[in-house]
C-alpha positions as CSV (number, residue, x, y, z in Angstrom):
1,X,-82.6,-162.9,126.7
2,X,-81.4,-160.9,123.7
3,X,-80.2,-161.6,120.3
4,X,-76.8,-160.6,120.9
5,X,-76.8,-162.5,124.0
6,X,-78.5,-165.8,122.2
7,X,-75.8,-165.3,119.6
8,X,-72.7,-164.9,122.1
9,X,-73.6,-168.5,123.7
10,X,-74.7,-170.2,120.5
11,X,-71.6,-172.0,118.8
12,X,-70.1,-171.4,115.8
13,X,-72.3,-172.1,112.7
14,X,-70.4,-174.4,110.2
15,X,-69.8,-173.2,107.0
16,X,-71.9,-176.3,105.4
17,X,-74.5,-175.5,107.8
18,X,-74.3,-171.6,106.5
19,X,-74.3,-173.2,102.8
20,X,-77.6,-175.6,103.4
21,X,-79.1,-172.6,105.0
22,X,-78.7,-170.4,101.9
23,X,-79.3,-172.6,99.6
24,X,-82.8,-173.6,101.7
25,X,-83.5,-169.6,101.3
26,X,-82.8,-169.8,98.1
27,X,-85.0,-172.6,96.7
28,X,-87.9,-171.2,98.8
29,X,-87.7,-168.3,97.2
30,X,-87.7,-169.1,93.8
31,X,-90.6,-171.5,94.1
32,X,-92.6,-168.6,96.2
33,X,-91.7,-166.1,93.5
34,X,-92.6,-168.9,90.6
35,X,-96.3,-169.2,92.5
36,X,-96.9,-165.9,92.3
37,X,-95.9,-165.6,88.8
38,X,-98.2,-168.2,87.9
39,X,-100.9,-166.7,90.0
40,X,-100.6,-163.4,88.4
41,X,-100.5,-164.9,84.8
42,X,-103.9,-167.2,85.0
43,X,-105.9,-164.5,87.4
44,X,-104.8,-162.2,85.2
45,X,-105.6,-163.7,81.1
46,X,-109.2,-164.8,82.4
47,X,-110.4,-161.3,82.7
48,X,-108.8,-160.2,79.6
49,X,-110.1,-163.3,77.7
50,X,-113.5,-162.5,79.1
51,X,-112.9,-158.5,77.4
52,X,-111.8,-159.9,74.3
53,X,-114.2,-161.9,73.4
54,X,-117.1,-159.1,74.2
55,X,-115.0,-156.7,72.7
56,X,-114.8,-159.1,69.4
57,X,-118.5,-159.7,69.1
């Protein structure tokens, strides 16, 4: 079966359904793009601690 064919039998989507769906999307990628923020900020201030402080004496 194709998409178009899997979309031509499949009802209607609702529009709350379209809404919970978006706002699903949404949330997921806020907290995925708030992980990787985080990751970037503590992998990245160990090495440059660790260069600062030899750097410093």
């Amino acid at each position: 079966m194709t998409a178009t064919a899997a979309s031509e039998t499949a009802p209607p989507r609702s529009l709350r359904d379209q809404v919970r769906s978006a706002v699903i999307w949404r949330s997921g990628t806020q907290i995925f793009s708030q992980l990787v923020a985080w990751a970037s900020t503590f992998l990245g201030s160990g090495p440059i601690k660790l260069l600062a402080r030899e750097a410093i004496g």
